[in-house]
Structure formats: C-alpha cells, structure tokens
N, C-alpha and C positions, 0 to 999 in steps of 0.2 A: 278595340275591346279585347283586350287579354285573357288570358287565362280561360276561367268561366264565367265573365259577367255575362256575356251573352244569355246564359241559361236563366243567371239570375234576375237580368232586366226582362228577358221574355215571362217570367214569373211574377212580376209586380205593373203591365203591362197596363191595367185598369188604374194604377196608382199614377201614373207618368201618366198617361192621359190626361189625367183631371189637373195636375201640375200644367200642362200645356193648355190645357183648355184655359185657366186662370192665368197663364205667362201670356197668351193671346191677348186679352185685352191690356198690356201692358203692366210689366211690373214696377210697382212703386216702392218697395222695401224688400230691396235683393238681400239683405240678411236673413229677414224671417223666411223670405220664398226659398231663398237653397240651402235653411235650415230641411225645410221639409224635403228636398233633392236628397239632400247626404243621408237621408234617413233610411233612404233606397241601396242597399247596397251592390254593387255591381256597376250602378250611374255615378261617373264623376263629373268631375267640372270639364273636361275636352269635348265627352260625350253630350252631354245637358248642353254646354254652349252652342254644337254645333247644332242640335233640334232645336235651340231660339232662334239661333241666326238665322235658318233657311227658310222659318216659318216666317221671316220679318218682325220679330219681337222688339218691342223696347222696355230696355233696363233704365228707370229711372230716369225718362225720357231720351234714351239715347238708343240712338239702332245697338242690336245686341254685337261681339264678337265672339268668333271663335279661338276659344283658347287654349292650344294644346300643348303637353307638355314643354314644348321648347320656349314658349311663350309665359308661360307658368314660372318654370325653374328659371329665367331670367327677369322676372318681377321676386321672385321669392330674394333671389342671391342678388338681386339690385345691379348685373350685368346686360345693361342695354342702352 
C-alpha cells in the first residue's frame, strides 16, 4: 500500500466489507464484482486479490490468486 491508500481504504472500510461478504460466497462475474473494487480508491487489484485469496474465495469457480504488480505488468506486456 503506497502512498496514502492506507488512509483511503481505512475510510471506505464498511464498503470493502460488504464486497467481501459477497466475494465469500463465490464470485461469478469478476467484471461486474471489481467494477465495484475499482470504485474504492486506494484498493487495487494486488491489494483486493490478496483479501480473496487468504479468505479462500473463488473467481468463477476457481480458487482466487494473488496478483501483484510483478504478475500484473507481465500479463499486461505479455512477458511470461
């Protein structure tokens, strides 16, 4: 968490909740679901991944991973 997400994710703390509460029972349409992630600012995809993963979520029936930058920017630039 860089900069200040910190401040800003401890600010929207009830909002991420309920996102987890709903990723808990599995999520079946991860577009619409981290439509509503991205709308959180301060949560990215590294941070949001690693709270599925440790929760034991599943993405469209699949256990979740965590994806952090280095893993990102090698699907984005197609080097892997």
């Amino acid at each position: 968490m860089r900069g200040n997400h910190f401040a800003k994710i401890a600010e929207n703390l009830e909002s991420i909740a309920e996102l987890l509460a709903e990723a808990e029972n599995g999520i079946e349409d991860w577009p619409s679901h981290y439509d509503k992630v991205r709308s959180i600012k301060g949560l990215g995809l590294s941070t949001y991944s690693k709270f599925i993963y440790f929760m034991g979520a599943q993405v469209e029936g699949f256990g979740a991973l965590i994806l952090d930058m280095r893993v990102i920017n090698a699907i984005n630039t197609g080097h892997y």
